[in-house]
C-alpha positions as a Markdown table, in Angstrom:
| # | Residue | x | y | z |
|---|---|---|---|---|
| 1 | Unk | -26.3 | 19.8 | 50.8 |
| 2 | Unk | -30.1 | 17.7 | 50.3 |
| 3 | Unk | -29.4 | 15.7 | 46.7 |
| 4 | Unk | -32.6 | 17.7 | 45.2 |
| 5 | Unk | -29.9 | 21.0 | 46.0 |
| 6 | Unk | -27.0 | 19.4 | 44.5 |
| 7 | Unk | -28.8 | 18.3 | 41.5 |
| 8 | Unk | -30.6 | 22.0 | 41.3 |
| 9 | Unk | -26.9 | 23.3 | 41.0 |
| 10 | Unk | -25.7 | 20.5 | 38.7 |
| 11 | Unk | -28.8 | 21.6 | 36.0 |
| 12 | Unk | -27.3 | 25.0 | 36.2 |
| 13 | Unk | -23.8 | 23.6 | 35.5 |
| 14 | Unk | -25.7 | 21.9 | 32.4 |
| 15 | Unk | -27.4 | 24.9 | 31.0 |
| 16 | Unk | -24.1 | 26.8 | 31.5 |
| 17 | Unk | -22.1 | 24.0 | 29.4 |
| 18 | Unk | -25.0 | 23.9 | 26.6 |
| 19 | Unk | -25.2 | 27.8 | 26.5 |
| 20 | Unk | -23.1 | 30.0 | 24.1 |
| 21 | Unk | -19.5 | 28.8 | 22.8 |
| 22 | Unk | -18.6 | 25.2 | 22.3 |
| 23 | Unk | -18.8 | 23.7 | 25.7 |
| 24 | Unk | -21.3 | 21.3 | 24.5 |
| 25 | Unk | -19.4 | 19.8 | 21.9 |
| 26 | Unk | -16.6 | 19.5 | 23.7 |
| 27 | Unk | -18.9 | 17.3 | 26.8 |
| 28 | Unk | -20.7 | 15.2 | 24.3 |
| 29 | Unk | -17.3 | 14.3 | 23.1 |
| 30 | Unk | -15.7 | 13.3 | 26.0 |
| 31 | Unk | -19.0 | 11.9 | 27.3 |
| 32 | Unk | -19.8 | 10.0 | 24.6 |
| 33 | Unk | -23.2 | 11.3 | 25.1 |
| 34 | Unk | -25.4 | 12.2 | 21.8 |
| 35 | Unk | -27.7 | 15.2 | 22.1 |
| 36 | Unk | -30.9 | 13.4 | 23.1 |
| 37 | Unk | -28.7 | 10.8 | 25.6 |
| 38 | Unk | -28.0 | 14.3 | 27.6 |
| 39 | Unk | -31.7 | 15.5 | 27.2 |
| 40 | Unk | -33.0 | 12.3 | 28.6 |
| 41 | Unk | -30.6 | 11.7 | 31.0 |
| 42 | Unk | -31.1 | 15.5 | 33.1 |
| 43 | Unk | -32.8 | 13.3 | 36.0 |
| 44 | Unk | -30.0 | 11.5 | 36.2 |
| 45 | Unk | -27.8 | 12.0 | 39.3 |
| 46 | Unk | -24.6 | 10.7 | 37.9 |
| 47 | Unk | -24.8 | 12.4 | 34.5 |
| 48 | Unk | -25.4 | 15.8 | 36.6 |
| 49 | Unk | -21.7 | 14.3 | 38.6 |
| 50 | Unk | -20.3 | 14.3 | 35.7 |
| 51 | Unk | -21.1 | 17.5 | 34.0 |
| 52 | Unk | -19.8 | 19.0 | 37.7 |
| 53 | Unk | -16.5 | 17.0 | 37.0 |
| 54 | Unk | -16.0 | 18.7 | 33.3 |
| 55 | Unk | -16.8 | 22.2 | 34.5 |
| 56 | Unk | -14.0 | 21.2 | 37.2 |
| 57 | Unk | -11.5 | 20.4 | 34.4 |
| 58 | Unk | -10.9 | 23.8 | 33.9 |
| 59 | Unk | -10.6 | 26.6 | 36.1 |
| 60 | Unk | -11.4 | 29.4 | 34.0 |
| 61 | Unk | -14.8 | 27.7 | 33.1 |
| 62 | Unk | -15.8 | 27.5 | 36.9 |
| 63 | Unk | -14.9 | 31.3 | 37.2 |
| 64 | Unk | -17.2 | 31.9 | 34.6 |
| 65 | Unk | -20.2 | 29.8 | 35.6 |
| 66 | Unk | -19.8 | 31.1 | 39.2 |
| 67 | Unk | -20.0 | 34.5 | 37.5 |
| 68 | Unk | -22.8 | 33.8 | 35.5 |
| 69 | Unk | -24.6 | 31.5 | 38.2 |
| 70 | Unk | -23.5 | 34.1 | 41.1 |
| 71 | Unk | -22.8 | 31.1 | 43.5 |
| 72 | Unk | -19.7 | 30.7 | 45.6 |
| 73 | Unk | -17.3 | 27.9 | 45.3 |
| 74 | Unk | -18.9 | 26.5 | 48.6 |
| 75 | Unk | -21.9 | 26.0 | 46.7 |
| 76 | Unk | -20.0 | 24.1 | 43.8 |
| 77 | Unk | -18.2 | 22.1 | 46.5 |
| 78 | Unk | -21.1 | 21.2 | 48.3 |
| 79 | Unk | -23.3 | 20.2 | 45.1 |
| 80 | Unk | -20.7 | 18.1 | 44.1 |
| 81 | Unk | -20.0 | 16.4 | 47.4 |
| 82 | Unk | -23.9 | 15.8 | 47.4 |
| 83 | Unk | -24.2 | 14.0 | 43.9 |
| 84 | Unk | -22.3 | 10.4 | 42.9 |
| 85 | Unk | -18.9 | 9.9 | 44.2 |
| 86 | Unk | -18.6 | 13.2 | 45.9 |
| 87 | Unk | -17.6 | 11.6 | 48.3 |
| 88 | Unk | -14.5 | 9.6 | 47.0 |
| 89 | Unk | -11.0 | 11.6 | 48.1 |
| 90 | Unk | -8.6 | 13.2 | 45.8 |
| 91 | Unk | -4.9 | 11.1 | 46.3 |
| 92 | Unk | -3.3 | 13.7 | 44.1 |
C-alpha cells in the first residue's frame, strides 16, 4: 500500500479513537500526547503508526473500527505495513 493510502487509513483509525467513548483519553495517556500535540501532529507519519499500534492493542476495538470503517483486516495490515516500522517482525 502507497504511504498517502496507509496514512488515509491511519486518519480513519484517528477519528475512530477521538470519536464517541473514551478512547481518546485513554491514547493521550499512553502517548503522552496533549490535545493540540495530536491535532498538530495528523501529518505525521509516525504518530498515524502509532495510533495503528493502540487500535492493535485490543481486538475488540479493531472489530469495531473495521465495522464502523467497513475495511477488511487486509487493509489494516497493509496500512500499517506502509507507515513507520511496519516493517519490523513480531519475535513473539
Amino acid at each position: 500500500m502507497q504511504r498517502s493510502a496507509a496514512e488515509a487509513v491511519a486518519l480513519q483509525v484517528v477519528g475512530w479513537i477521538a470519536g464517541p467513548g473514551d478512547l481518546l483519553g485513554v491514547f493521550l495517556g499512553t502517548s503522552g500526547l496533549a490535545p493540540d500535540d495530536l491535532k498538530a501532529g495528523l501529518g505525521d507519519p509516525h504518530l498515524l503508526a502509532a495510533a495503528m499500534d493502540f487500535l492493535f492493542l485490543d481486538d475488540q476495538w479493531v472489530i469495531e473500527f473495521m465495522q464502523h470503517a467497513e475495511v477488511a483486516p487486509e487493509v489494516l495490515h497493509a496500512a500499517r505495513a506502509g507507515l513507520p516500522g511496519g516493517d519490523t517482525p513480531v519475535w513473539t
